[in-house]
C-alpha positions as CSV (number, residue, x, y, z in Angstrom):
1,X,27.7,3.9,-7.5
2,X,24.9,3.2,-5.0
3,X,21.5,4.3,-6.3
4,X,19.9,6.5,-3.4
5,X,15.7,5.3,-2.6
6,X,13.2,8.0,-2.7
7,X,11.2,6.6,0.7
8,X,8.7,9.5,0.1
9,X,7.9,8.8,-3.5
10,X,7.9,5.1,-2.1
11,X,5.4,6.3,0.5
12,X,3.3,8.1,-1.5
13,X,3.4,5.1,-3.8
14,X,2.1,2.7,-1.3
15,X,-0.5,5.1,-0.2
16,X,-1.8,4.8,-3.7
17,X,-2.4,1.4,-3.8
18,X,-3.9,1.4,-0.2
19,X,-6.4,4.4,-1.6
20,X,-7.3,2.5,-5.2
21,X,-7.8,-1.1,-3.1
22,X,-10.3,0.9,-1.1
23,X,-12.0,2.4,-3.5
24,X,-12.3,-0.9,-5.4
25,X,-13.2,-3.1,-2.0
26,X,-16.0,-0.4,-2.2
27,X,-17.2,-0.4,-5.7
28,X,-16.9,-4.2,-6.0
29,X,-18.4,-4.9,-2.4
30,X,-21.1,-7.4,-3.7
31,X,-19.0,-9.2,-6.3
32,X,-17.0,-11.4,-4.2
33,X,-14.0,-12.4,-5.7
34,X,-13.1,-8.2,-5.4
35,X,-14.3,-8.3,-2.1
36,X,-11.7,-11.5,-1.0
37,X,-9.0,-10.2,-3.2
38,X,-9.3,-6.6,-2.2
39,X,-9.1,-7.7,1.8
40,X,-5.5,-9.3,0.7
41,X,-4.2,-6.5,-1.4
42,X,-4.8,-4.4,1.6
43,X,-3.1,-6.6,4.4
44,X,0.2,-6.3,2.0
45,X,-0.2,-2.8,1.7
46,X,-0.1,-2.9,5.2
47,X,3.1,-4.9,5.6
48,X,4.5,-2.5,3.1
49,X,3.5,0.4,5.0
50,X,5.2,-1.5,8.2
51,X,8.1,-2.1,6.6
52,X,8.5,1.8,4.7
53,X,7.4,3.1,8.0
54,X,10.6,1.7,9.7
55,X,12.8,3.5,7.0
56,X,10.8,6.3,6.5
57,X,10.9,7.7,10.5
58,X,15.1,6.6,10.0
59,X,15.1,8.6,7.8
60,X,13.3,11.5,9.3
């Protein structure tokens, strides 16, 4: 049986981890391995909001 995927708990999921790497790139702006590793985390959040967005507005 073919499990069915939630794309708006997926979503809101991803928007999480876009909102928490922000908030950290902020707190941890002068400490500069957070700042380098925070610009990453966000630019595959991105992708991951690409590639949701695809399915998502299929699914819409």
């Amino acid at each position: 049986m073919a499990q069915q995927i939630d794309l708006n708990k997926i979503n809101d999921k991803i928007q999480l981890l876009k909102k928490t790497a922000q908030e950290l790139s902020q707190i941890g702006e002068n400490f500069p391995a957070i700042a380098r590793n925070t610009v990453r985390i966000l630019a595959s959040v991105k992708m991951l909001e690409i590639n949701v967005s695809d399915l998502f507005e299929l699914d819409s």
